[in-house]
Backbone as CSV, one residue per row, in Angstrom:
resi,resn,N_x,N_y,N_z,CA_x,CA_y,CA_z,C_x,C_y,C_z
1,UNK,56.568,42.041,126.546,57.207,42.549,127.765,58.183,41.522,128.342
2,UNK,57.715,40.219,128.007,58.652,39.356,128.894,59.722,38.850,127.959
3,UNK,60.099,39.347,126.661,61.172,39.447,126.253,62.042,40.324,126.121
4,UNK,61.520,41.708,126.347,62.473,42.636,126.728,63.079,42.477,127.947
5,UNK,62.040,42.061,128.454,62.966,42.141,129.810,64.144,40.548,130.077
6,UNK,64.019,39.980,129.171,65.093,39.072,129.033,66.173,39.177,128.464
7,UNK,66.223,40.133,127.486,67.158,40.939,126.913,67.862,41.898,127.746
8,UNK,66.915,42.865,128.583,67.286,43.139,129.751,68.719,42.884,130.745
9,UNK,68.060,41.880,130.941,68.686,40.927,132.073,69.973,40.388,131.364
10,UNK,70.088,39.718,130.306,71.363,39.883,129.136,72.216,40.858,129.560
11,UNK,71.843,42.126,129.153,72.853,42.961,129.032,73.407,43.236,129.947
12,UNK,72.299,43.625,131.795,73.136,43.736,132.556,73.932,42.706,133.103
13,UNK,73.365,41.202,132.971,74.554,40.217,133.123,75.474,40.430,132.726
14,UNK,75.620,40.892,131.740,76.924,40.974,130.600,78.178,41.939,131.707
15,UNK,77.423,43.104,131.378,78.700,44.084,132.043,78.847,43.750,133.641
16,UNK,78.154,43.566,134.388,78.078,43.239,135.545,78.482,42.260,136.220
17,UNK,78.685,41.177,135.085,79.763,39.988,135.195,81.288,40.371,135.124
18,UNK,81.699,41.465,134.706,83.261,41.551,134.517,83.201,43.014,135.470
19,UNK,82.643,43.594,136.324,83.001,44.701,137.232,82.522,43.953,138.914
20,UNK,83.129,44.595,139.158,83.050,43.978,140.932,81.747,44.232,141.560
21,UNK,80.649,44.079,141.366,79.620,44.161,141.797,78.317,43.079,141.733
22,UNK,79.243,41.618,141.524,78.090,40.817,141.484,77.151,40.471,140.561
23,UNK,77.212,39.889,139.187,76.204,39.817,138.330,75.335,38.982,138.673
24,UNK,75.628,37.866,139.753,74.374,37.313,140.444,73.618,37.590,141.451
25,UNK,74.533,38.855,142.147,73.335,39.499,142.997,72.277,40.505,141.950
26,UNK,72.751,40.598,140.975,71.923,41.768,139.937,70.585,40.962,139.142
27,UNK,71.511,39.778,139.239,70.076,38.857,138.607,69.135,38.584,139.870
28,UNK,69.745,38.280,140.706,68.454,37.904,141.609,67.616,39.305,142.098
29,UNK,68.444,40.209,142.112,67.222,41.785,142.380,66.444,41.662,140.798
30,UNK,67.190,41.204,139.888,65.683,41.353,138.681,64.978,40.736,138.920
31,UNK,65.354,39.448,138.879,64.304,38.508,139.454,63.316,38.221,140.450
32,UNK,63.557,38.337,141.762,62.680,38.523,142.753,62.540,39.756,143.101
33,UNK,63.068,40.990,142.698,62.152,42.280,143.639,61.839,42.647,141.708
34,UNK,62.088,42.948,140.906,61.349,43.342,139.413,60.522,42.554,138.931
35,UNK,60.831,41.325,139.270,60.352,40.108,138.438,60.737,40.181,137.160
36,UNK,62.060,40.242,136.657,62.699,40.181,135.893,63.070,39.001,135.144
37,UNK,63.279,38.404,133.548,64.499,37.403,133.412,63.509,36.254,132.865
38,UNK,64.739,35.406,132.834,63.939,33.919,132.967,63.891,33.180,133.707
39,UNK,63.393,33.855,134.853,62.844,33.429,136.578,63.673,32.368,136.766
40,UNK,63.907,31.113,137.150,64.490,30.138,137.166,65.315,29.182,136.363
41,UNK,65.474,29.954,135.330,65.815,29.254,134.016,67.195,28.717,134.086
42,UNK,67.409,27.484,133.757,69.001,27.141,133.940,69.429,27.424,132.362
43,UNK,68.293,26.950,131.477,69.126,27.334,129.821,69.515,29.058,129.743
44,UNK,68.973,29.717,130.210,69.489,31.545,130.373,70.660,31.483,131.376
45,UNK,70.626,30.579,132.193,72.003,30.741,132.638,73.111,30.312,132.256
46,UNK,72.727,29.043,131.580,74.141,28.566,131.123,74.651,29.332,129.715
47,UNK,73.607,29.696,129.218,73.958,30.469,127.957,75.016,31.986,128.310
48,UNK,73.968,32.549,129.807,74.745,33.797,130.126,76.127,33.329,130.603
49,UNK,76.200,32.295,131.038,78.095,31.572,131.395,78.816,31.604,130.170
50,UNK,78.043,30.731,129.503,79.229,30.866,128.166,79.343,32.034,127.474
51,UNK,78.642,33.158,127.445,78.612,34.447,127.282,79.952,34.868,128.078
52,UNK,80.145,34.755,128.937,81.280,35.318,129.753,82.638,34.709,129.623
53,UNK,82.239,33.482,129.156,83.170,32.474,128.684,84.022,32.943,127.493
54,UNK,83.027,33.363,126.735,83.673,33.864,125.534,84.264,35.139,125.204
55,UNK,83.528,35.971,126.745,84.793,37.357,126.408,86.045,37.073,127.191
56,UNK,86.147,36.127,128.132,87.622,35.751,128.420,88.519,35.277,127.818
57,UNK,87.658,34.192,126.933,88.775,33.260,125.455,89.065,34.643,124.480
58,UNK,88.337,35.361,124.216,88.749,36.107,123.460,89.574,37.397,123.754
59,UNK,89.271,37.934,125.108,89.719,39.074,125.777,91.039,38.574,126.363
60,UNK,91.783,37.473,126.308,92.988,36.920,127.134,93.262,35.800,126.083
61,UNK,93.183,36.446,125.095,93.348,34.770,123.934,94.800,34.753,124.039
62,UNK,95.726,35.585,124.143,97.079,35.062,123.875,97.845,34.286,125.562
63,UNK,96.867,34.563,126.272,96.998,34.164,127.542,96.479,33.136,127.648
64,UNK,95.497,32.522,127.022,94.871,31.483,126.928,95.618,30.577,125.975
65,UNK,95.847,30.651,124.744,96.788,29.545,124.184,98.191,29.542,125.249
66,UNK,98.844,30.497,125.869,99.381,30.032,126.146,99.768,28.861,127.831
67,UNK,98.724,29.543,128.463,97.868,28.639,129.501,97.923,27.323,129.262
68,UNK,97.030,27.102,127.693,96.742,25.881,127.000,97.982,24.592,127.073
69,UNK,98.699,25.607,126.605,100.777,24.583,126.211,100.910,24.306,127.332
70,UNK,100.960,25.387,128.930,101.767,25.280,130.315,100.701,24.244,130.303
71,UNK,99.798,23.680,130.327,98.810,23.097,130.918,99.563,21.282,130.609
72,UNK,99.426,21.534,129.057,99.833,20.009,128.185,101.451,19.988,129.432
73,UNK,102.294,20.826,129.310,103.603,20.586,129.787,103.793,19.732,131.580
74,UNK,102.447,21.044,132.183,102.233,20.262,133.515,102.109,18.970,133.717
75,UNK,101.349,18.262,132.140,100.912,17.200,132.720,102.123,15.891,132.451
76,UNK,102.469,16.491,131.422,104.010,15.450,131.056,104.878,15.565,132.484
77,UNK,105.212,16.733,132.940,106.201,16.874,134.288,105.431,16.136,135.394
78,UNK,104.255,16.255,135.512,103.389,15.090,136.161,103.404,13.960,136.291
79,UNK,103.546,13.485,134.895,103.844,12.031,134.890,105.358,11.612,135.124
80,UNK,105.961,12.153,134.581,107.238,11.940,134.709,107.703,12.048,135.981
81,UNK,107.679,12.810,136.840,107.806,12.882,138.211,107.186,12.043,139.284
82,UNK,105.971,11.734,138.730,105.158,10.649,139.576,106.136,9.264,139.209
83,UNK,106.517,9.042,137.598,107.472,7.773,137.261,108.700,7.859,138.177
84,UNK,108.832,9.033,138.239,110.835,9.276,139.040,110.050,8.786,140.434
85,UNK,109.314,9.328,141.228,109.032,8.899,142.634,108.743,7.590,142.725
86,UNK,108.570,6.832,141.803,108.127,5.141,142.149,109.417,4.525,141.579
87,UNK,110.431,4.994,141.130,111.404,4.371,140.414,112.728,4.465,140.983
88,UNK,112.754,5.720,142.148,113.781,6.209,143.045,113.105,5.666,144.375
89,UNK,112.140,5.147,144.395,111.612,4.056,145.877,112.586,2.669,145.643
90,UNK,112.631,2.516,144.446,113.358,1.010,143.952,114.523,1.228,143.883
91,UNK,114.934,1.860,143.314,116.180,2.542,143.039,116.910,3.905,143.257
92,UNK,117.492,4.151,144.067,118.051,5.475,144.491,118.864,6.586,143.437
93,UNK,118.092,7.397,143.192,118.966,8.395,142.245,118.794,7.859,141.099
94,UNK,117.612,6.965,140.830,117.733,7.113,139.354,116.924,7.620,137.864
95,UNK,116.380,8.530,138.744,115.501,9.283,137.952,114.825,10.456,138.311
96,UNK,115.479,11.503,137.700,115.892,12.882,138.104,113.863,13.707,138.314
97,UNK,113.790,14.524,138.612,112.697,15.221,138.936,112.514,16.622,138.139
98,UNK,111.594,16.767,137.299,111.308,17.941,136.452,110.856,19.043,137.255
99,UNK,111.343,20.206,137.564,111.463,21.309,138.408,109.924,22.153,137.049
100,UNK,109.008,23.133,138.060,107.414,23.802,137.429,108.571,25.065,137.342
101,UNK,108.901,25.214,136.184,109.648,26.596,135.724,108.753,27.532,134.802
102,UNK,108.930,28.587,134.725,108.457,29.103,133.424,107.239,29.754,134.143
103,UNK,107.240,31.484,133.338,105.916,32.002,134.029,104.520,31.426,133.776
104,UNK,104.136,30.844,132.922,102.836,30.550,132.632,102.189,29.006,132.834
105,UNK,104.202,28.091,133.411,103.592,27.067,133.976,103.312,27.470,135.584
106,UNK,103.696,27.962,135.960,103.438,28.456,137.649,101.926,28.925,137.721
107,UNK,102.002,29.469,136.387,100.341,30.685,136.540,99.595,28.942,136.553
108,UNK,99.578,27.990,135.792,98.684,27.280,135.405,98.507,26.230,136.399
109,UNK,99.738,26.322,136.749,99.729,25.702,138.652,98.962,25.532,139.393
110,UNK,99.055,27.792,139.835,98.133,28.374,140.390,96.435,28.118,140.511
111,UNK,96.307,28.084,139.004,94.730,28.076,138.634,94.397,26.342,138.921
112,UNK,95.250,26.111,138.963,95.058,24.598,139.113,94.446,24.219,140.524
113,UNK,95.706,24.447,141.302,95.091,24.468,142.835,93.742,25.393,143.172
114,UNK,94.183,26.477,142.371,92.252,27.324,143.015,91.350,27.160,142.610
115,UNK,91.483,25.975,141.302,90.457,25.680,140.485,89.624,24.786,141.885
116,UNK,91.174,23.261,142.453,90.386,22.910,143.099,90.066,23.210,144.256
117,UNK,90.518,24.389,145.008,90.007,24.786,146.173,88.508,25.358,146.059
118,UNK,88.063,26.101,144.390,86.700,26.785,144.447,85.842,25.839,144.390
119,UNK,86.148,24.709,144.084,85.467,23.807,143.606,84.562,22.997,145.132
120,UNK,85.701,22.775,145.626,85.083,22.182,147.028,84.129,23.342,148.029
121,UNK,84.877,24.645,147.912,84.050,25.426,148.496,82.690,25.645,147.476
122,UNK,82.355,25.724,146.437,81.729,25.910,146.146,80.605,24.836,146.001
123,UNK,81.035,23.763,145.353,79.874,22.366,146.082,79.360,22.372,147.401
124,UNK,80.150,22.645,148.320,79.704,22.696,149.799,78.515,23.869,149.990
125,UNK,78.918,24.850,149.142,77.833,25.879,149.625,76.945,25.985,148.098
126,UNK,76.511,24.778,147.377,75.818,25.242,146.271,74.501,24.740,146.527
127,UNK,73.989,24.421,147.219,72.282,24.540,148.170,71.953,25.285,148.852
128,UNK,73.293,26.360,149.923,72.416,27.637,150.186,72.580,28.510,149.433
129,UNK,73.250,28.715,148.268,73.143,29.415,146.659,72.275,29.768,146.207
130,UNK,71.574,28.299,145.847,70.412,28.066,145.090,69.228,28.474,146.086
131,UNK,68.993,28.309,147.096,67.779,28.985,148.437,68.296,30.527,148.272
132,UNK,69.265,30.928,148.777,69.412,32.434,149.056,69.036,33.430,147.291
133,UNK,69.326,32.555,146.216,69.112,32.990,144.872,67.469,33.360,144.882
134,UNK,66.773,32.358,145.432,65.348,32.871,145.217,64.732,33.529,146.441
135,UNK,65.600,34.130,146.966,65.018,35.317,148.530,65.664,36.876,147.814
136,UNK,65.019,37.692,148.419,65.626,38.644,148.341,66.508,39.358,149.661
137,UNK,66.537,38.950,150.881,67.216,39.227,151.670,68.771,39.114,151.787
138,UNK,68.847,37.672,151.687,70.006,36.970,151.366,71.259,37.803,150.219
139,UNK,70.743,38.296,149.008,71.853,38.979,148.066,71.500,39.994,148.441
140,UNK,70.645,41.253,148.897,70.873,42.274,149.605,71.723,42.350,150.518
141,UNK,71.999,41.160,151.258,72.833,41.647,152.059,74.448,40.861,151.788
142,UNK,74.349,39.977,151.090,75.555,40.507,150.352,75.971,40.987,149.649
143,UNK,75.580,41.727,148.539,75.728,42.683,148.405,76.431,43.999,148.867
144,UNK,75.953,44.083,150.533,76.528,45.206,151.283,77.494,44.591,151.674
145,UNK,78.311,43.559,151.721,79.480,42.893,152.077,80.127,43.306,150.971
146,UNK,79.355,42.714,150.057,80.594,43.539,148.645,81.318,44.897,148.930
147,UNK,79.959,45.350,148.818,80.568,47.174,148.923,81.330,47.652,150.126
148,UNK,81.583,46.942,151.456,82.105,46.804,152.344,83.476,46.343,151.760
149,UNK,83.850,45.317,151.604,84.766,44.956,150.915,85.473,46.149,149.810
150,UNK,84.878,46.637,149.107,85.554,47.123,147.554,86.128,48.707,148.192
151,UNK,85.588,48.687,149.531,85.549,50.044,150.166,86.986,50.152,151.237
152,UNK,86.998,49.084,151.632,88.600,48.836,152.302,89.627,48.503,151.284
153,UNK,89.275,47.876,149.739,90.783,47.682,148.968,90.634,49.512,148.600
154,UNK,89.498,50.027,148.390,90.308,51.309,147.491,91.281,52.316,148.039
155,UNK,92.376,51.980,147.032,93.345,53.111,147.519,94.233,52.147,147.469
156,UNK,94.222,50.944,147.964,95.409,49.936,148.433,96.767,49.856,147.666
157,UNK,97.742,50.269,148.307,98.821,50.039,147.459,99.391,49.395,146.747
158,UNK,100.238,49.667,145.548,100.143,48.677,144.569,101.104,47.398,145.092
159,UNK,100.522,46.351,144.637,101.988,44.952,144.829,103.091,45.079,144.205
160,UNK,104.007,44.193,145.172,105.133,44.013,144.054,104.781,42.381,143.816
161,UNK,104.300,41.720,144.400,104.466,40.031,143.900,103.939,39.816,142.770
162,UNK,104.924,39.217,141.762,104.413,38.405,140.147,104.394,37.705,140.435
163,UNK,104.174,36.789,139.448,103.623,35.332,139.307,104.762,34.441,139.667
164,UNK,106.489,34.712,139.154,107.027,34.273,139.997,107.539,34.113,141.693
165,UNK,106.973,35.260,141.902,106.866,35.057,143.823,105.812,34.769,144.196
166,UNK,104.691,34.140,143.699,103.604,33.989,143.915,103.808,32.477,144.545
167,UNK,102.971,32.102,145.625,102.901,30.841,145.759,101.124,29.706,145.881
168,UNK,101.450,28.694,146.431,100.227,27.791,145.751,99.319,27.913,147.430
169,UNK,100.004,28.663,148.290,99.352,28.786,149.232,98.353,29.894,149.474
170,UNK,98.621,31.232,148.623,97.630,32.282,147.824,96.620,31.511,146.972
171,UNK,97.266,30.538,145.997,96.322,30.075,145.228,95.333,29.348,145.872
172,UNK,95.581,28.561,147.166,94.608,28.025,147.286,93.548,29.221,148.474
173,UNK,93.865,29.918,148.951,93.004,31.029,149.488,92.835,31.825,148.563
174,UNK,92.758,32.206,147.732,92.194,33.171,146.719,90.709,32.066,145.995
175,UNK,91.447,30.576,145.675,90.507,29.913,144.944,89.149,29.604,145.701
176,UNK,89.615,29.730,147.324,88.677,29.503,148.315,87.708,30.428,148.457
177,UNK,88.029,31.456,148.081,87.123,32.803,148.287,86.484,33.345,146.940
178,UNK,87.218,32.875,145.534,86.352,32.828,144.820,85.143,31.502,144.284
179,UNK,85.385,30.826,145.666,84.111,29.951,145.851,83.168,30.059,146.406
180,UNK,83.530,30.958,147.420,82.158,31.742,148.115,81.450,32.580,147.235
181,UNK,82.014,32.833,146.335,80.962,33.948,145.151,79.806,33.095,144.331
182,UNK,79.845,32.039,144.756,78.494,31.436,144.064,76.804,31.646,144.819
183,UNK,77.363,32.438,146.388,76.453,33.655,147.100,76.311,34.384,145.908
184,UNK,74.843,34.513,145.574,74.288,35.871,144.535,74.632,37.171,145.891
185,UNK,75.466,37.915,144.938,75.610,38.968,145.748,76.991,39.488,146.085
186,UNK,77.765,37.539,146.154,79.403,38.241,146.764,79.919,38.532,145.272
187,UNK,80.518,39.429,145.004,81.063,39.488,143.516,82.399,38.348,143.321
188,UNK,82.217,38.026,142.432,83.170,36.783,142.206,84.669,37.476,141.635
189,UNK,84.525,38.611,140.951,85.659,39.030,140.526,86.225,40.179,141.241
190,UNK,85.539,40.941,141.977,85.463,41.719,143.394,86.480,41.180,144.661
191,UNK,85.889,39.940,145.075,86.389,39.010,146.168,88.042,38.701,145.730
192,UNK,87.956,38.194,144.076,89.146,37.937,143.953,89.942,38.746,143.721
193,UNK,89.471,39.969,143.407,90.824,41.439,143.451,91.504,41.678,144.368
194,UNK,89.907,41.919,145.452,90.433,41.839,147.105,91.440,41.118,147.330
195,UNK,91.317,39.919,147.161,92.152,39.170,147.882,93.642,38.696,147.241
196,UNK,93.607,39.310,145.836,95.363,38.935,145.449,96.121,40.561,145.682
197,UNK,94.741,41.708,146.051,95.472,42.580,146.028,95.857,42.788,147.806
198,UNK,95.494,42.061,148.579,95.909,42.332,150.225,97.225,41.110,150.039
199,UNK,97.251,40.017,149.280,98.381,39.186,149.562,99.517,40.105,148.730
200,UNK,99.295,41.500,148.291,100.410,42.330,147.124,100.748,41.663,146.079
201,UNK,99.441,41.050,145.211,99.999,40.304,144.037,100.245,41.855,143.620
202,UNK,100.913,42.444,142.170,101.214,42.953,141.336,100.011,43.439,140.191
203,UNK,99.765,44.348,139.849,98.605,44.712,139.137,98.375,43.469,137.546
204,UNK,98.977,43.615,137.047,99.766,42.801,135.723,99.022,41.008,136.232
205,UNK,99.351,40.184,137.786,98.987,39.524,138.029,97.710,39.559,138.347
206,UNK,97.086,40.461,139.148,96.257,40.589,139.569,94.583,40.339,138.669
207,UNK,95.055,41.231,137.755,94.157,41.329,136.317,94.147,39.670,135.655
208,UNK,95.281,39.448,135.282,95.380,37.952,134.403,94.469,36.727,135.708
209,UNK,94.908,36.782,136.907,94.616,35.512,137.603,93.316,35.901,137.662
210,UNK,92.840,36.900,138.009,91.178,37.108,138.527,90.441,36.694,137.478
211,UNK,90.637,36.330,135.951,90.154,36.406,135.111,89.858,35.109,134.190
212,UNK,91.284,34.783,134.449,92.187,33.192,133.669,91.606,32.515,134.934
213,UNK,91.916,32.293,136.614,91.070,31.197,137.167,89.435,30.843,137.086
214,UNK,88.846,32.160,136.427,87.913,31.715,136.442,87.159,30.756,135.536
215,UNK,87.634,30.907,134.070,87.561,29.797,133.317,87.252,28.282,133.695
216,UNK,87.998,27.633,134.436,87.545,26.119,135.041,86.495,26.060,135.917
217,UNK,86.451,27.027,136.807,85.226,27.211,137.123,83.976,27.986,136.576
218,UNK,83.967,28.421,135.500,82.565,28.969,134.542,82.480,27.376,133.681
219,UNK,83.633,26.889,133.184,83.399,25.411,132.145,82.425,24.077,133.780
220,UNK,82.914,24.584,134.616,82.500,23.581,135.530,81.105,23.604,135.455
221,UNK,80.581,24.658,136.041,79.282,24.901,135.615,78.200,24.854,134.813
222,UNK,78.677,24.883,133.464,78.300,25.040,132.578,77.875,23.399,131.913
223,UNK,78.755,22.547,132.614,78.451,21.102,132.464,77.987,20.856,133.612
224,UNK,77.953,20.968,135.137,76.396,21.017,135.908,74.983,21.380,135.113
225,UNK,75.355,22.216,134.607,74.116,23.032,133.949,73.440,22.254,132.934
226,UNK,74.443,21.993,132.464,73.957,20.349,130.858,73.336,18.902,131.899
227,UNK,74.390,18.876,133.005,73.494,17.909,133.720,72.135,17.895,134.448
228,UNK,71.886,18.800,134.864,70.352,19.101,135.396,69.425,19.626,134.347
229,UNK,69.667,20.119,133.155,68.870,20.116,132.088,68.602,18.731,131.520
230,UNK,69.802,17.600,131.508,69.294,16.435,131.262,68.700,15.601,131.495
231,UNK,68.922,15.757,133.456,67.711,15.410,134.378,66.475,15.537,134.498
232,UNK,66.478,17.044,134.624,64.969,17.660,134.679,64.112,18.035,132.935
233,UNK,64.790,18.158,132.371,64.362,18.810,131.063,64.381,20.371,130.996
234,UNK,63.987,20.570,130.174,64.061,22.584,130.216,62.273,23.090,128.808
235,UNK,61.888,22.993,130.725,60.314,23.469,130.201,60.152,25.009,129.466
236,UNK,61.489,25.640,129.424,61.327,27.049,128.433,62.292,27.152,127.384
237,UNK,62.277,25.571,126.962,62.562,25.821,125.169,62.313,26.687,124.277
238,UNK,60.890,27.314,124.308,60.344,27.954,123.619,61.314,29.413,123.386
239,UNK,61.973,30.144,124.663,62.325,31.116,124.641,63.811,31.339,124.447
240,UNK,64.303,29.574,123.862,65.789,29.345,123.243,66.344,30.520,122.516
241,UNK,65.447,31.362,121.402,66.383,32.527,120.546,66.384,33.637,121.362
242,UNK,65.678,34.040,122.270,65.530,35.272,122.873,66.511,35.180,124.050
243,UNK,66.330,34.000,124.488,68.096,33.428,125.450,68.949,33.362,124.875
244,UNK,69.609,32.887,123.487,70.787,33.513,122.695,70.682,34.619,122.327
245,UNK,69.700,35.523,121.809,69.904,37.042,121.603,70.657,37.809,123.070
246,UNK,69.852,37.092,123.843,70.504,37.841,125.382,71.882,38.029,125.441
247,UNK,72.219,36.031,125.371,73.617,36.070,126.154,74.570,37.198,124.515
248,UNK,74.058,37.362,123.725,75.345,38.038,122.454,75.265,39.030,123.037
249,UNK,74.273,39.712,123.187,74.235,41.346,123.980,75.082,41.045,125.327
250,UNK,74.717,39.940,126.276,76.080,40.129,127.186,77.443,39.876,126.789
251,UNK,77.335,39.588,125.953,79.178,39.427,124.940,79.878,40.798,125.076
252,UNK,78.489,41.051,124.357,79.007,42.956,124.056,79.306,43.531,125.268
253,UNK,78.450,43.961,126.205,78.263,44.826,127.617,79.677,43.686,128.279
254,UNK,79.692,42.467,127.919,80.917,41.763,129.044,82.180,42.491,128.820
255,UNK,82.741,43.117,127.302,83.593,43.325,126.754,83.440,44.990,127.660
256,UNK,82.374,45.875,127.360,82.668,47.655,127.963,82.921,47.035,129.361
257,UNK,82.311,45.929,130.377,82.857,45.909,131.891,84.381,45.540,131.528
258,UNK,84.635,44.771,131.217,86.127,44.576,131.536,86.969,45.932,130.534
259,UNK,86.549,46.059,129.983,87.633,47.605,129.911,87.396,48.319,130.888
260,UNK,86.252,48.847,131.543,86.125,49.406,132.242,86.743,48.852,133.622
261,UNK,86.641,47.907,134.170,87.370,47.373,135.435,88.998,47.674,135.012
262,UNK,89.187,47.031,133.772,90.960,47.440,133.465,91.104,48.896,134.040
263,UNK,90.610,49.916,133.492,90.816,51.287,133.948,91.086,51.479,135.305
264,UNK,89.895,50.879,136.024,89.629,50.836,137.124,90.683,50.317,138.214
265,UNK,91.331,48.991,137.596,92.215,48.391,138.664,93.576,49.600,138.350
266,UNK,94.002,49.649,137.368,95.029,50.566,137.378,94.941,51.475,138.201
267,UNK,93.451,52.627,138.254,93.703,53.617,139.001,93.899,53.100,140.563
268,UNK,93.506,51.795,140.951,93.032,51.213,142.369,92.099,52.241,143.014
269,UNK,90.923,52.303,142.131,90.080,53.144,142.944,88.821,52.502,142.722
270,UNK,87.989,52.288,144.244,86.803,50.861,144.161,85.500,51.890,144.635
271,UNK,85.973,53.187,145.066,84.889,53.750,146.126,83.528,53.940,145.408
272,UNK,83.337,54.364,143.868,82.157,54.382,143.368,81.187,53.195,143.395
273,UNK,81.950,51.933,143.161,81.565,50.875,142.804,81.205,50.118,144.016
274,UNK,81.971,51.000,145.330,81.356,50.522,146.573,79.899,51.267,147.188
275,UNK,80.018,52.291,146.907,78.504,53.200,147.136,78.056,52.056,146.125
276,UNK,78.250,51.581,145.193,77.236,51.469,144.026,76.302,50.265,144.733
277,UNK,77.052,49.522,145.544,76.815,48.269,146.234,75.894,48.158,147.402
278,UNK,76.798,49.172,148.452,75.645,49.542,149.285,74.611,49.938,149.318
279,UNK,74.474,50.680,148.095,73.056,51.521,147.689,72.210,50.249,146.849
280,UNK,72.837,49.584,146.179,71.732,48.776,145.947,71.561,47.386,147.148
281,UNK,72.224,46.808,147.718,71.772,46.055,149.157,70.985,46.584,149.800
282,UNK,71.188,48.287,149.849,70.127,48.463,150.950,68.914,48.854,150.905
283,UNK,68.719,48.926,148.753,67.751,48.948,148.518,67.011,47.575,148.621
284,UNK,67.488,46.694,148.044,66.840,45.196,148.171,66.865,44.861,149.105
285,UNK,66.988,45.096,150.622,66.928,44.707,151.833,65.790,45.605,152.205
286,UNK,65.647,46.818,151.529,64.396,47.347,152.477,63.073,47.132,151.258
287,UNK,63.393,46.859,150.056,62.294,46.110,148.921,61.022,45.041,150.021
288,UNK,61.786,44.499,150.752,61.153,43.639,151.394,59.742,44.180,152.305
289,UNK,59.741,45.232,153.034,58.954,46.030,153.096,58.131,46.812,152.488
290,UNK,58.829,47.585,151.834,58.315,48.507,150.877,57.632,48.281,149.859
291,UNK,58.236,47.365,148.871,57.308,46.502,147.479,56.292,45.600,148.677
């Protein structure tokens, strides 16, 4: 029984990680109101990260190598520009400044700054994370914030801003708010639709950034995750293959959510997926009673 239901918990991680509804509020209702999973397990989690990890490298691979290049390029214009600013302190005009051109160095910009805006928000709030993860009140009720949320974008008109009108001042409020999603409950890819689709990013953007920023922050994690396993140890070795059987089944189910969200953002229609939210918050908010 307690490997099915780890398999379980796999699959709906899987799809539930790429649709707007929170795959960590879904784990913590398995977990504390089913008793679902591998209760506390950091090796099932980091495995279910890189699970998600890997339908983005693969689901955005040509977006990703090319991410990869803007990335190497940023950092040469980096240096070089940091050399021109200490060299035009000494000398006036003599060393010109490399202008961030090109769509996919701007995108990598972008992810850059929201990498580090999630980052700070998310350290700051990764102790009431970890407390609200093992309550059930806490992701019930965000949860109903979600569905609150997914319930005011639907319908929202489409953007016109691409990536070239996009600026680093979105990036860093978008990166900020997909730092609050380390709340089991706020959807991490939810929050960030919301919020590039009220600044009128462009559908085309909308899809790539919600998807591509999250990468530095799933790799971030994922080496937290190696660090407190190295600290503490990982007293459920034993259930190492049944935690990789999981996270492949969330490979699979990660791959039907994100087609399915693709569909979804095109039509800009959130209202199912917002009942879907409320109805389960307000089931795990009244679990508390009832179970």
């Amino acid at each position: 029984m307690e490997v099915l239901k780890i398999i379980i918990s796999g699959i709906i991680d899987g799809i539930t990680g790429f649709l707007p509804v929170s795959s960590s509020g879904h784990m913590a209702v398995l977990r504390n109101v089913l008793h679902f999973g591998g209760d506390d397990s950091i090796l099932f989690d980091m495995l279910l990260k890189l699970a998600a990890i890997a339908v983005i490298v693969v689901g955005f691979r040509k977006d990703v190598l090319k991410l990869f290049k803007a990335f190497i390029e940023l950092v040469l214009i980096g240096f070089n520009n940091l050399a021109a600013f200490f060299t035009n302190i000494v000398k006036r005009g003599g060393r010109e400044y490399y202008p961030v051109s090109g769509a996919y160095k701007r995108l990598a910009l972008m992810i850059l700054v929201a990498t580090v805006s999630t980052g700070i928000v998310g350290v700051c709030g990764r102790e009431l994370a970890v407390y609200a993860a093992g309550t059930v009140l806490l992701p019930g009720i965000f949860l109903v914030v979600t569905g609150i949320m997914l319930f005011l974008i639907d319908g929202i008109k489409k953007g016109e801003v691409s990536i070239r009108d996009a600026g680093l001042f979105e990036a860093i409020v978008i990166g900020g708010v997909q730092g609050l999603s380390v709340m089991p409950g706020l959807a991490r890819c939810g929050m960030v639709i919301a919020a590039c689709l009220l600044f009128g990013f462009d559908r085309k953007l909308t899809w790539k950034f919600t998807f591509l920023a999250a990468l530095p922050s799933l790799l971030g994690a994922v080496i937290l995750d190696i660090a407190d396993m190295v600290r503490f140890g990982i007293e459920d070795a034993g259930n190492t293959g049944w935690y990789i059987l999981a996270a492949l089944l969330a490979v699979f189910t990660g791959y039907i959510g994100l087609a399915l969200l693709n569909r979804i953002l095109k039509k800009g229609r959130f209202l199912v997926l917002s009942i879907y939210c409320l109805v389960l918050g307000a089931f795990t908010i009244a679990s508390i009673v009832v179970l």
